[in-house]
Each structure stands twice: as structure tokens, then as C-alpha cells.
C-alpha atoms as an extended CHARMM CRD file, in Angstrom:
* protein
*
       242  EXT
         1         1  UNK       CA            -51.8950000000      -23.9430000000       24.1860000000  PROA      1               0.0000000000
         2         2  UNK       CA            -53.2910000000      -22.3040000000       21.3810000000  PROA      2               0.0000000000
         3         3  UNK       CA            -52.6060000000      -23.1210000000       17.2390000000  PROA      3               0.0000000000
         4         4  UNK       CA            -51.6880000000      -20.1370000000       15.7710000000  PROA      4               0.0000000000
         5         5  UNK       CA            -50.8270000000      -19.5760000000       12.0020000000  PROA      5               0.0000000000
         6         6  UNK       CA            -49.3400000000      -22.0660000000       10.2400000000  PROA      6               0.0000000000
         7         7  UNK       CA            -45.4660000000      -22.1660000000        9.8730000000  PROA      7               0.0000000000
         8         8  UNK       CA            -44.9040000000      -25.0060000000        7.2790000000  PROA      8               0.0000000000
         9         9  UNK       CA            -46.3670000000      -27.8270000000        5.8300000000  PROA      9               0.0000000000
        10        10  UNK       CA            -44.0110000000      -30.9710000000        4.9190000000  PROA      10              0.0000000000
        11        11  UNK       CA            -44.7780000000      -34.8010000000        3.6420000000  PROA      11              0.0000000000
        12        12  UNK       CA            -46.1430000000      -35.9170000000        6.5440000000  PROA      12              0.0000000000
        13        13  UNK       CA            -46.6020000000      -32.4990000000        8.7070000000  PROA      13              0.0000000000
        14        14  UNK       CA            -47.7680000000      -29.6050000000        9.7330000000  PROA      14              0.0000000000
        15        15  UNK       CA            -46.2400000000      -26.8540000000       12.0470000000  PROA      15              0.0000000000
        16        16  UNK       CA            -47.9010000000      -24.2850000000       13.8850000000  PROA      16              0.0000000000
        17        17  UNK       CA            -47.0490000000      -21.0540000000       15.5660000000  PROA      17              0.0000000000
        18        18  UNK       CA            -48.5380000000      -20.7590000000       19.3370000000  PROA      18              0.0000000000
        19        19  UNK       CA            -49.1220000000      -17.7990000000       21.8440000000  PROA      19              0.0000000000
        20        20  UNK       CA            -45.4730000000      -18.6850000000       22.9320000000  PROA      20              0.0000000000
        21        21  UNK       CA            -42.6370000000      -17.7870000000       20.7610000000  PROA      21              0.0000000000
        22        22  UNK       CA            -40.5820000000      -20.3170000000       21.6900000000  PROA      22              0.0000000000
        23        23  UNK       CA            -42.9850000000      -23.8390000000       21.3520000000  PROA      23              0.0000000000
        24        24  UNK       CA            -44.8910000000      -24.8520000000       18.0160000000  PROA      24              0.0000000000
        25        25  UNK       CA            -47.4910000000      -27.5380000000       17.4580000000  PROA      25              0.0000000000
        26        26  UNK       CA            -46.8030000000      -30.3480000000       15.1950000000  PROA      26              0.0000000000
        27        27  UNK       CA            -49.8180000000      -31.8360000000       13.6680000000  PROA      27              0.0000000000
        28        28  UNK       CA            -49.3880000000      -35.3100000000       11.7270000000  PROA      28              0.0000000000
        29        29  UNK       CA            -51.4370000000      -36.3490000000        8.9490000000  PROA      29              0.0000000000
        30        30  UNK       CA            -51.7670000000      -39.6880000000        7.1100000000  PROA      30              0.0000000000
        31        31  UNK       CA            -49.9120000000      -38.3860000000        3.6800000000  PROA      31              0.0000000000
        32        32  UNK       CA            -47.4790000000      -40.6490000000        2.8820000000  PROA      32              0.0000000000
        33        33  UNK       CA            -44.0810000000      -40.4920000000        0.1960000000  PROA      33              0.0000000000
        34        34  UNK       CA            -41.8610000000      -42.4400000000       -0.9920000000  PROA      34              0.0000000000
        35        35  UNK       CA            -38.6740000000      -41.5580000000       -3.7210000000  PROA      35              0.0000000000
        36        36  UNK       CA            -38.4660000000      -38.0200000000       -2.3630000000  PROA      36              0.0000000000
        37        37  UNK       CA            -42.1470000000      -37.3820000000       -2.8920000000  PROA      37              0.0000000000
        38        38  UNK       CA            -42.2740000000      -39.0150000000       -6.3250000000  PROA      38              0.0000000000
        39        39  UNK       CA            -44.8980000000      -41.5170000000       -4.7730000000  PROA      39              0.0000000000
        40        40  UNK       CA            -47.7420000000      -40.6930000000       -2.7490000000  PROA      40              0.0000000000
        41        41  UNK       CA            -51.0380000000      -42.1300000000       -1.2060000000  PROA      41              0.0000000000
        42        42  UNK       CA            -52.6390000000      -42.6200000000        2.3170000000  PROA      42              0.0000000000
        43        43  UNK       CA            -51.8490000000      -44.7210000000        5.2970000000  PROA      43              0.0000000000
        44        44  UNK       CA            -54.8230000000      -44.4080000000        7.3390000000  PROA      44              0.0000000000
        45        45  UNK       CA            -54.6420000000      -43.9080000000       10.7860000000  PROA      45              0.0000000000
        46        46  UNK       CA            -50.6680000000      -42.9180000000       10.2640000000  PROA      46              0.0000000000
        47        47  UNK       CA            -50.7370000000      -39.9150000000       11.9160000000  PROA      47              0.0000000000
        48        48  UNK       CA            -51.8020000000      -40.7210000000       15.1580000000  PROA      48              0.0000000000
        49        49  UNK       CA            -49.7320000000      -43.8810000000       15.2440000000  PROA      49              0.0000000000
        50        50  UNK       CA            -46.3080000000      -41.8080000000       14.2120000000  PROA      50              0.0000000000
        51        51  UNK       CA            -47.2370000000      -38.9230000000       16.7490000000  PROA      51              0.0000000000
        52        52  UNK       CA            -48.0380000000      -41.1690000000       20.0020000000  PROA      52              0.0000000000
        53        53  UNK       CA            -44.9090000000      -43.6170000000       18.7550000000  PROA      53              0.0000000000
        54        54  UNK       CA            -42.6270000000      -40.7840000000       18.3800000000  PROA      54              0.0000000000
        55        55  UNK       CA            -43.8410000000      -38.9770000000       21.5180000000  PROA      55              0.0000000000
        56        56  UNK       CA            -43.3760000000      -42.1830000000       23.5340000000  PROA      56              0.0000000000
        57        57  UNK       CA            -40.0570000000      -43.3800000000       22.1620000000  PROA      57              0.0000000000
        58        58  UNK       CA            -38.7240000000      -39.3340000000       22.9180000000  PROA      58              0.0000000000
        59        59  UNK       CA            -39.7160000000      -40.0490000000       26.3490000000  PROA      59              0.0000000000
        60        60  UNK       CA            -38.1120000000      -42.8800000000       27.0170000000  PROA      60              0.0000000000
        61        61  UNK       CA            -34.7610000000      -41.5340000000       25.2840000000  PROA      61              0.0000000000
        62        62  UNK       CA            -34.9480000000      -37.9330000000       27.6160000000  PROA      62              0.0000000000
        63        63  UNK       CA            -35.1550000000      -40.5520000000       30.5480000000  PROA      63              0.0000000000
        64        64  UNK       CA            -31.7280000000      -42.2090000000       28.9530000000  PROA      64              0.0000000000
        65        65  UNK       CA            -30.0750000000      -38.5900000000       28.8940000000  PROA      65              0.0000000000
        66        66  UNK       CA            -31.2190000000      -37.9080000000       25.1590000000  PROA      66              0.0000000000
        67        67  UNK       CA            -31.8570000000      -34.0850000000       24.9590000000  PROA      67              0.0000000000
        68        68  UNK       CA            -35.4240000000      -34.3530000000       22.6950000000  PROA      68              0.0000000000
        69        69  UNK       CA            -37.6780000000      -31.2130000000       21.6670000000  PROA      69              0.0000000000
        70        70  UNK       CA            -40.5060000000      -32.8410000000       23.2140000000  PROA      70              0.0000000000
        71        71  UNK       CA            -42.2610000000      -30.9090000000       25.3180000000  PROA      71              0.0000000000
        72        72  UNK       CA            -46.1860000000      -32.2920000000       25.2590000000  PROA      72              0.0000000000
        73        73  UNK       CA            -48.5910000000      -34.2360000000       23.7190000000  PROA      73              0.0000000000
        74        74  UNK       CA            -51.8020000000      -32.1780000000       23.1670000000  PROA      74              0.0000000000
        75        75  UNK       CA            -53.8500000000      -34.7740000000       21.4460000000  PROA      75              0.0000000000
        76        76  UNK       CA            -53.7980000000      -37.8020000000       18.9390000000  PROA      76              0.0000000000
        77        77  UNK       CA            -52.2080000000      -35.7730000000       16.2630000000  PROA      77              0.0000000000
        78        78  UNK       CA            -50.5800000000      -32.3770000000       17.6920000000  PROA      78              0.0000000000
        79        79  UNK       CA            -47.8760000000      -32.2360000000       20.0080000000  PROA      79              0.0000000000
        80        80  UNK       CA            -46.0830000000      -29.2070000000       21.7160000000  PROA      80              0.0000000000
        81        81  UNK       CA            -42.2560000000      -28.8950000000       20.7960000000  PROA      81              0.0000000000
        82        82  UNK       CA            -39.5990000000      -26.6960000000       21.6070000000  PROA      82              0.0000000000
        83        83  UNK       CA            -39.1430000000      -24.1750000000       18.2390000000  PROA      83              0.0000000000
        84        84  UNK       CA            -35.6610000000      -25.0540000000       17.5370000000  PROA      84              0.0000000000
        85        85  UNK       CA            -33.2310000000      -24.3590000000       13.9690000000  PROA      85              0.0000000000
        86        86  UNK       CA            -33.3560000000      -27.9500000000       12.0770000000  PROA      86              0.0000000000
        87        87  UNK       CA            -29.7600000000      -28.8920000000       10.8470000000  PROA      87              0.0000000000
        88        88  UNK       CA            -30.0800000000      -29.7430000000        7.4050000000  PROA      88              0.0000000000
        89        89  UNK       CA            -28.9040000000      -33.2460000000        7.6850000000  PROA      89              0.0000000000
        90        90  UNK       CA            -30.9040000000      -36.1860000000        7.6670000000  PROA      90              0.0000000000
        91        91  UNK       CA            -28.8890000000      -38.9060000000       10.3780000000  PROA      91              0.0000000000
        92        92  UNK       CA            -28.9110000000      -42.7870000000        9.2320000000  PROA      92              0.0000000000
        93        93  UNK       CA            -28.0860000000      -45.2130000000       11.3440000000  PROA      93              0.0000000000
        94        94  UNK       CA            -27.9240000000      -48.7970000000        9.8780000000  PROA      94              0.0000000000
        95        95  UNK       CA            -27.7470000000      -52.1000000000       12.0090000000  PROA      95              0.0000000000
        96        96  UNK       CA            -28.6210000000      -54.2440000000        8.8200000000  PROA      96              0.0000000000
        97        97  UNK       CA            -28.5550000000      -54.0050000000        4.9710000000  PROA      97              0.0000000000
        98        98  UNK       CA            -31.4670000000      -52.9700000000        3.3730000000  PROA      98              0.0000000000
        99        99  UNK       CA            -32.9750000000      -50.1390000000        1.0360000000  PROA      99              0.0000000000
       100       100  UNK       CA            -30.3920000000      -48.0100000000       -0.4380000000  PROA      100             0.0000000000
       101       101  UNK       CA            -27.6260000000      -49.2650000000        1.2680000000  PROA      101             0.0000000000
       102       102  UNK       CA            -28.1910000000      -52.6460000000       -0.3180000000  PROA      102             0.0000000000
       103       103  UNK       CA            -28.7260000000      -51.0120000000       -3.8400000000  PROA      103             0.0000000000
       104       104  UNK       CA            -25.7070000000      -48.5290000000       -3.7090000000  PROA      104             0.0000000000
       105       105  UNK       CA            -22.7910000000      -51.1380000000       -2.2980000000  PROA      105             0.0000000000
       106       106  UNK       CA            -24.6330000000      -54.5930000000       -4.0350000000  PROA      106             0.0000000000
       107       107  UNK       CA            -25.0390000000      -56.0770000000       -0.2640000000  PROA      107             0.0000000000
       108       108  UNK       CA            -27.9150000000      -58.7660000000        0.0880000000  PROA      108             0.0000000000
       109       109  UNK       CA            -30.7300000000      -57.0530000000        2.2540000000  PROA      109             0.0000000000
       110       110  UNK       CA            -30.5980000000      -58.0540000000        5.5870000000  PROA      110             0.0000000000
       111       111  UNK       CA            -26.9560000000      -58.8050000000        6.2980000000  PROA      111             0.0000000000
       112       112  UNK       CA            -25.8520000000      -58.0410000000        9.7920000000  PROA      112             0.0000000000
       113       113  UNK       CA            -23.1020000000      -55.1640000000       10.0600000000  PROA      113             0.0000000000
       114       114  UNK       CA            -19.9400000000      -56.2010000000       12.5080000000  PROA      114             0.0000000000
       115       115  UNK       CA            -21.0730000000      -52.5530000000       13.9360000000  PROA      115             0.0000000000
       116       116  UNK       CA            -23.3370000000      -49.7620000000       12.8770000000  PROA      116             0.0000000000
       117       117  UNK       CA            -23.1710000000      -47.5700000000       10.5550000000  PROA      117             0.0000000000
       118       118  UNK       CA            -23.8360000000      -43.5670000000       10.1420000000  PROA      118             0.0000000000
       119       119  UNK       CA            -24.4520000000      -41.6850000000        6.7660000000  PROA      119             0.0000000000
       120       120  UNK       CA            -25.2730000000      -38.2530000000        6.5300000000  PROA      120             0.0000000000
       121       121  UNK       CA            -27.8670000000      -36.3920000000        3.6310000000  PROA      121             0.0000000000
       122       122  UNK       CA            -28.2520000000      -33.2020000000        2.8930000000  PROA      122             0.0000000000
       123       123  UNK       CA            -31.7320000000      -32.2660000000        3.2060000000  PROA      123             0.0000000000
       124       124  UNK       CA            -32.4590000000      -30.6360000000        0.2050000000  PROA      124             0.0000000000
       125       125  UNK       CA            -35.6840000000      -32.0340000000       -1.7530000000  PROA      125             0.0000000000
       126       126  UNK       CA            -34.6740000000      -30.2100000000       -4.8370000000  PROA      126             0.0000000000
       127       127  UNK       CA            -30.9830000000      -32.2510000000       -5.2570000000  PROA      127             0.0000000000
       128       128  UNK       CA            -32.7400000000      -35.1700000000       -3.6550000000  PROA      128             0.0000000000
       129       129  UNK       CA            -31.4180000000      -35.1110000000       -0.1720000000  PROA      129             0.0000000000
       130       130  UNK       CA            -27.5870000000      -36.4120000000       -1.5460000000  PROA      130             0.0000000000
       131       131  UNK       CA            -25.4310000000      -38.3500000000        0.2580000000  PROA      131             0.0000000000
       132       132  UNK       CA            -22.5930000000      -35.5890000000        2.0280000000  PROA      132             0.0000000000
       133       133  UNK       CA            -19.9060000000      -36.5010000000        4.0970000000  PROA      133             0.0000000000
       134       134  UNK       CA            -18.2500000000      -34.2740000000        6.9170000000  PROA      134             0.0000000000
       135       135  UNK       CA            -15.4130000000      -31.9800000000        5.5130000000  PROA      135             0.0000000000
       136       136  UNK       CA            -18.3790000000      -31.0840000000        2.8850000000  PROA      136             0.0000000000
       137       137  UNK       CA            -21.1350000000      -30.7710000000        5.9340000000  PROA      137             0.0000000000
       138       138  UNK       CA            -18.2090000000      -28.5510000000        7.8420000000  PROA      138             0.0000000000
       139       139  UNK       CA            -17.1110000000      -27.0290000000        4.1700000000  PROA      139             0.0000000000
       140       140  UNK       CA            -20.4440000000      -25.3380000000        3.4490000000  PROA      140             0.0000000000
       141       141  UNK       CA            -21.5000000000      -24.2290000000        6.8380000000  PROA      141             0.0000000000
       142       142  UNK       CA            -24.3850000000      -26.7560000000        7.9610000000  PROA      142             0.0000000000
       143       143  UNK       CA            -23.0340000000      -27.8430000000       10.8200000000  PROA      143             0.0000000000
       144       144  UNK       CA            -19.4150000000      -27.2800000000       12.6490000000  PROA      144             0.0000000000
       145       145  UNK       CA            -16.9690000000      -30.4580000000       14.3470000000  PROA      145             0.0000000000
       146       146  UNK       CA            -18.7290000000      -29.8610000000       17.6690000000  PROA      146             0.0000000000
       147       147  UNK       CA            -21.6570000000      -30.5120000000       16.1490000000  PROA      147             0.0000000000
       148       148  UNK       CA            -21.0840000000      -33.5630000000       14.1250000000  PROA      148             0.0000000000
       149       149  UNK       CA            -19.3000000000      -35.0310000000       17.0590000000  PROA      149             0.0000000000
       150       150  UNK       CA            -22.2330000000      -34.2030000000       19.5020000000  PROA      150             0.0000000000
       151       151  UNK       CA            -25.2180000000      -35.5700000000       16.8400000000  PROA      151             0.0000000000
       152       152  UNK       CA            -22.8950000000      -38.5060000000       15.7990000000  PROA      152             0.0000000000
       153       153  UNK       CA            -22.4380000000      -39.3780000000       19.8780000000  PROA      153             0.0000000000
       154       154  UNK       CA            -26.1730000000      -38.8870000000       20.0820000000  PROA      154             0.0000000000
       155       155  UNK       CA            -27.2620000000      -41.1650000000       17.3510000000  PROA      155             0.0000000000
       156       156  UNK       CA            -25.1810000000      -44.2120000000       18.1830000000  PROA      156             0.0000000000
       157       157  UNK       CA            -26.3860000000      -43.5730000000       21.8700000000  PROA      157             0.0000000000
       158       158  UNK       CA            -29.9180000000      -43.5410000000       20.5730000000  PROA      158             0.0000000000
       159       159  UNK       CA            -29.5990000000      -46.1200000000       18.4640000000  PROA      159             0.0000000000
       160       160  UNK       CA            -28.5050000000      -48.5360000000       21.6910000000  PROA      160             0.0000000000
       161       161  UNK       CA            -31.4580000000      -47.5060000000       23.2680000000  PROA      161             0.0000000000
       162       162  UNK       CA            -33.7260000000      -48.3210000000       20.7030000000  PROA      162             0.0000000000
       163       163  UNK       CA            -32.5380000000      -51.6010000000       19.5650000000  PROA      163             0.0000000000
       164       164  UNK       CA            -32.8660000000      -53.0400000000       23.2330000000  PROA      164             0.0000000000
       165       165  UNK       CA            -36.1190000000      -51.2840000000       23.1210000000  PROA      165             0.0000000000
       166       166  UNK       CA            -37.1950000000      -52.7970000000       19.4450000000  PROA      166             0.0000000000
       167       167  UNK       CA            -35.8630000000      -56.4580000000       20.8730000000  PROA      167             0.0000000000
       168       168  UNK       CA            -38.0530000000      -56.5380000000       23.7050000000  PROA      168             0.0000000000
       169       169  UNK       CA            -41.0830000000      -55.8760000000       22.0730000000  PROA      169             0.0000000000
       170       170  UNK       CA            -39.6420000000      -58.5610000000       19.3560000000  PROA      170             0.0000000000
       171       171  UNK       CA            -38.6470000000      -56.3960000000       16.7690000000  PROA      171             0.0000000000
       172       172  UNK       CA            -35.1780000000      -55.9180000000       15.0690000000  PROA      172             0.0000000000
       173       173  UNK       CA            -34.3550000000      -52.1520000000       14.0870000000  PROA      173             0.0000000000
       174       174  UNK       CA            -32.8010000000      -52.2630000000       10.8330000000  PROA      174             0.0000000000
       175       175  UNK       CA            -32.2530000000      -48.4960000000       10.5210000000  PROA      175             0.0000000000
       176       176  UNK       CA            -33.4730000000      -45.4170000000       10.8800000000  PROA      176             0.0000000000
       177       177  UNK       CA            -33.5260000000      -41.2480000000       10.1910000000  PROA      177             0.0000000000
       178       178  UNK       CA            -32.9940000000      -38.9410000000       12.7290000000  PROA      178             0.0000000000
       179       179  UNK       CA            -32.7530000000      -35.1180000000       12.6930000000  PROA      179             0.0000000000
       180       180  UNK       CA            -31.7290000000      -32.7360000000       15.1710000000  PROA      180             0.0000000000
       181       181  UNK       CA            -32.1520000000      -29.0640000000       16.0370000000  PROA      181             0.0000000000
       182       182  UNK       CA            -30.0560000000      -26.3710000000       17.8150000000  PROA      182             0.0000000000
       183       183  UNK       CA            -31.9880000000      -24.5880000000       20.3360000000  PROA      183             0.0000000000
       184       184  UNK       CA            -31.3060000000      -20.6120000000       20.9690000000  PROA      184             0.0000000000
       185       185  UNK       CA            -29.0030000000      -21.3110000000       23.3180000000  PROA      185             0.0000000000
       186       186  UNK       CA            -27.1440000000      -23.2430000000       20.2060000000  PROA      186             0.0000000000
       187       187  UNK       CA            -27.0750000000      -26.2580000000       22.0600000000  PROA      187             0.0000000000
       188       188  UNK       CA            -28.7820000000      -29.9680000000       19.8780000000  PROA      188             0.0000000000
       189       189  UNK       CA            -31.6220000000      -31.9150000000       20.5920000000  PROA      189             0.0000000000
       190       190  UNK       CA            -33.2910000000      -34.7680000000       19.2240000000  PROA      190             0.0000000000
       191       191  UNK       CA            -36.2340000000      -33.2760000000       16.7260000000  PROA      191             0.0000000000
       192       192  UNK       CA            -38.2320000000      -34.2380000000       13.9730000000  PROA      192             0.0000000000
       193       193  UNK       CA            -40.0270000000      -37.9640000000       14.7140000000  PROA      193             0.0000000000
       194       194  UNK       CA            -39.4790000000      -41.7420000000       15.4150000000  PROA      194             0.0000000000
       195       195  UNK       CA            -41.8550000000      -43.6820000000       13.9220000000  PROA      195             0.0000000000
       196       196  UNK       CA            -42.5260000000      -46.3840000000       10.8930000000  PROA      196             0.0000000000
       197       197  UNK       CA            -42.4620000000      -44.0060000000        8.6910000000  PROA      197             0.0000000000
       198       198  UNK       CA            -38.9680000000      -42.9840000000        9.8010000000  PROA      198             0.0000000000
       199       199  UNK       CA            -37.3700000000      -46.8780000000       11.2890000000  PROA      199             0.0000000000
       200       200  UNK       CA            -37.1180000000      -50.1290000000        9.2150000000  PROA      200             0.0000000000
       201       201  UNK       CA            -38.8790000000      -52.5020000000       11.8830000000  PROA      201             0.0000000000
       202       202  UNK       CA            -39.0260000000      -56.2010000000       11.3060000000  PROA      202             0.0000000000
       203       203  UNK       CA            -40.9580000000      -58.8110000000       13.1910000000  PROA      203             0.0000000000
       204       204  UNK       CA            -37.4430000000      -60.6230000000       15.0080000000  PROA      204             0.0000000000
       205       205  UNK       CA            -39.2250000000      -64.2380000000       13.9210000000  PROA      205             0.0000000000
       206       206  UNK       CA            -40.3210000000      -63.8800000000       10.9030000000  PROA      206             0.0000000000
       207       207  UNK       CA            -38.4870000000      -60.5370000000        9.5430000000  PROA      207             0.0000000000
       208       208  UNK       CA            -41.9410000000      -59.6870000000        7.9470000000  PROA      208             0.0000000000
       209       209  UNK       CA            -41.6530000000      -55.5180000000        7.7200000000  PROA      209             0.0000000000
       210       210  UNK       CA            -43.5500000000      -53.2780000000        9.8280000000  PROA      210             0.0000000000
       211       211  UNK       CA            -42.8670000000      -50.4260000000        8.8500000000  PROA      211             0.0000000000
       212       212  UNK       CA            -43.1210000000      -48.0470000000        5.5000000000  PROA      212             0.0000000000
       213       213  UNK       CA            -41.4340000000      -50.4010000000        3.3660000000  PROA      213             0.0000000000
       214       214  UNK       CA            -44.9110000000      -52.1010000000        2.9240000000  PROA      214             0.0000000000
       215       215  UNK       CA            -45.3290000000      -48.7900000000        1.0390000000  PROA      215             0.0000000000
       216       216  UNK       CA            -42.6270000000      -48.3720000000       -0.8330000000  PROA      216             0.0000000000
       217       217  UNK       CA            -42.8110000000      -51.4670000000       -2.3970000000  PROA      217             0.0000000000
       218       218  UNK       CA            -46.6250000000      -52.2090000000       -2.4450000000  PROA      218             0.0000000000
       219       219  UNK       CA            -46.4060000000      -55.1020000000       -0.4540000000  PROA      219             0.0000000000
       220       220  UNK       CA            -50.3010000000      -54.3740000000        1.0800000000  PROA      220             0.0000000000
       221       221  UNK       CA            -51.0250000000      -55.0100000000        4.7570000000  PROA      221             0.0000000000
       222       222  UNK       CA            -49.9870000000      -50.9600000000        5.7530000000  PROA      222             0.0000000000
       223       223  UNK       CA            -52.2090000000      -50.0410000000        7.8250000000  PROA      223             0.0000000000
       224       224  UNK       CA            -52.2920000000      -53.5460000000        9.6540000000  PROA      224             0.0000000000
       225       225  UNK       CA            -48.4010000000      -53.3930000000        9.9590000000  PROA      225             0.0000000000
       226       226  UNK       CA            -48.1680000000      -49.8010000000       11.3830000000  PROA      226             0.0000000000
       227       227  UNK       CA            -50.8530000000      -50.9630000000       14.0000000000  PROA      227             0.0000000000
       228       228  UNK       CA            -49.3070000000      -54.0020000000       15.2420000000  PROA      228             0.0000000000
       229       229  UNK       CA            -46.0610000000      -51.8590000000       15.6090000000  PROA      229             0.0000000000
       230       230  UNK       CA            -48.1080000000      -49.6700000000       17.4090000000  PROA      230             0.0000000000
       231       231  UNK       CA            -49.6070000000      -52.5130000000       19.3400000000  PROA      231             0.0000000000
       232       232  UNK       CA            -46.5870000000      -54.2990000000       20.6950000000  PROA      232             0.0000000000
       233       233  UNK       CA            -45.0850000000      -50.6390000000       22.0930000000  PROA      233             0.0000000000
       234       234  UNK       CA            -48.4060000000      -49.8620000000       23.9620000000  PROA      234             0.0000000000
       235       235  UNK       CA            -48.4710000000      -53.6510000000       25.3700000000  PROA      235             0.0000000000
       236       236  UNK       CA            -44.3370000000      -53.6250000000       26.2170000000  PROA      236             0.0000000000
       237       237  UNK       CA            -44.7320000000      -49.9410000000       27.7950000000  PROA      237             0.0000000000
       238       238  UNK       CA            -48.2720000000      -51.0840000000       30.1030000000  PROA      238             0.0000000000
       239       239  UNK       CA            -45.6250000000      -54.2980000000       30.5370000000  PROA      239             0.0000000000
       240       240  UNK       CA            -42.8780000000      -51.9270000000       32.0090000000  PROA      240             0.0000000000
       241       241  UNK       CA            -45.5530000000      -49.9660000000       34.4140000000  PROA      241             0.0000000000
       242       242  UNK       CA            -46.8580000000      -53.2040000000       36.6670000000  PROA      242             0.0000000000
């Protein structure tokens, strides 16, 4: 498949036309941000760890009944997707206090929910992708009901998958981001990424983070924590195949 122009160029991507008008290329780089872009460095090595991790965790969800926008991976960095029309909501789902959540409500980090949680942003870097709720998401046209119902039935789906997932490779999800994209046919799939940059991921024994929280908070050991993430779902998936 060949790159063609470039579409768009976000935090932590790039996306590319190809010869077919319906699939892009995604290419990952090792940019990283934190506080809606207010800090930024370099997580060596990021890119190829959040495209390989994303690609294999959106394989194992289409083989749960996840709809995804996957398509193929064409090397370390680029992979083909479907070109789909991102809804402009960012999709948390929270199994534990931490980050914001702690912050906003005055819960100690790390408290264990009775049952997960959703939140919907709006994303819109220039109000600072805002908390919205769903007569406002309905109320200004970003999504209908349908919709919400389908991506809300999708994330608490995916987020089953991925705990058991996390667990057996001894790691506790704490949360995560997903986004989603209607496809011509107006139907929603899985898009965007799964990866540390994207998941709160903490070691199940010692709760140490593996994720981008070592970068938000300067904590050191970043690229050594996105590598043993990396690590343990290469050994658990070779695990799976014998």
C-alpha cells in the first residue's frame, strides 16, 4: 500500500492518504504530551511499542465481536486503517481512582469502584477537551442516542475484555481513552489506539505504573516501563499460541 500525502498530524501521529480512498496509514512517533499539550518531550521507542500494542489488543477485541478500524500492520510504526469520521468524544472508562478523577471528586488514587465508570470529553484542544455529558453530546449534534448507546455498550464490553486480558499478564487496568469512528455506511468502530499512552497500567503486585503517568509526573523509568508493558503482552500472547 502506498503513503500518499499527508492528512493530519496530531500529538502522537501522523495520517496518511493511500492509493485507496477508503484506508489511511497511521504512522506513530515517539512525541509525547501531557496537560493538553502543555508538556512535551520524547519517549523513545514509543511509537513502535503503542502501534504493535494497539494493533494486537484490536485484534484480540475484533475476535471478541469488537468492530475495530484495523485493517493491517505495515511495519513497526504504520498501520493500514479503515478512513472512518472520528466522533468528537474522547470515551473514559475508570475501574480505579486515579488522575483527574481523584483531583475533581477528592477520592484517594487507587480506590476500587463497586462498578465502572464512563465519562465523556469533548475533543476540542482549544476548550481543553471539557467534560460533556449526553443531552449536551445529543444537544449539539456530535453524536445521536443510537450512538451513545452503541459506543457506551462497546466500551464497557471492551473494557471486560481488557481487564481479563491486563490480569493475566499481571497488570490491573485502571482506566483508559477510547475513541470511535462511524464508517460510510454510518455504522461505529473502535478507532484511534490502545496503548500506555492511552491506559493507566499498574504492575497487580506492586501497583508500580507502566504506563504514561511516569511522564506526567516525572517519575523516570519511561522508556523501561513502556517496554516491560510491551514485554509481558508479547510473552502472554506467544503463551496463548502453544
Amino acid at each position: 500500500m502506498t503513503k500518499g500525502a499527508q492528512l493530519y498530524e496530531g500529538k502522537a501521529k501522523k495520517v496518511f492518504e493511500t492509493d485507496d480512498p477508503e484506508l489511511l496509514i497511521v504512522s506513530y512517533k515517539d512525541d509525547a504530551t501531557a496537560f493538553n499539550g502543555l508538556k512535551k518531550g520524547t519517549i523513545e521507542g514509543k511509537g513502535v511499542i503503542n502501534n504493535r500494542m494497539s494493533n494486537a489488543l484490536m485484534k484480540l477485541l475484533e475476535r471478541k465481536g469488537i468492530p475495530t478500524h484495523l485493517v493491517e500492520e505495515l511495519s513497526d510504526r504504520d498501520t493500514l486503517v479503515k478512513r472512518v469520521s472520528i466522533v468528537p468524544l474522547e470515551v473514559i472508562i475508570r475501574n480505579i481512582a486515579a488522575g483527574s478523577f481523584s483531583k475533581r471528586y477528592g477520592v484517594v488514587e487507587g480506590l476500587e469502584f463497586r462498578s465502572p465508570t464512563i465519562e465523556f470529553s469533548y475533543k476540542n484542544d482549544a476548550l481543553g477537551d471539557p467534560l460533556i455529558n449526553e443531552y449536551h453530546i445529543v444537544a449539539i449534534g456530535l453524536a445521536d442516542q443510537s450512538e451513545i448507546y452503541t459506543i457506551k455498550k462497546m466500551a464497557f464490553a471492551i473494557n471486560e475484555e481488557l481487564k481479563a486480558f491486563w490480569a493475566s499478564c499481571g497488570v490491573i487496568l485502571v482506566d483508559f481513552k477510547l475513541e470511535f469512528g462511524r464508517l460510510p455506511d454510518g455504522s461505529i468502530v473502535l478507532a484511534d489506539e490502545i496503548s500506555p499512552d492511552t491506559c493507566r497500567l499498574w504492575d497487580s503486585k506492586t501497583k508500580e505504573k507502566l504506563d504514561k503517568d511516569r511522564f506526567r509526573r516525572d517519575l523516570g523509568g519511561v522508556e523501561d516501563a513502556y517496554r516491560e508493558i510491551m514485554k509481558r503482552l508479547e510473552e502472554h500472547i506467544a503463551e496463548a499460541k502453544k
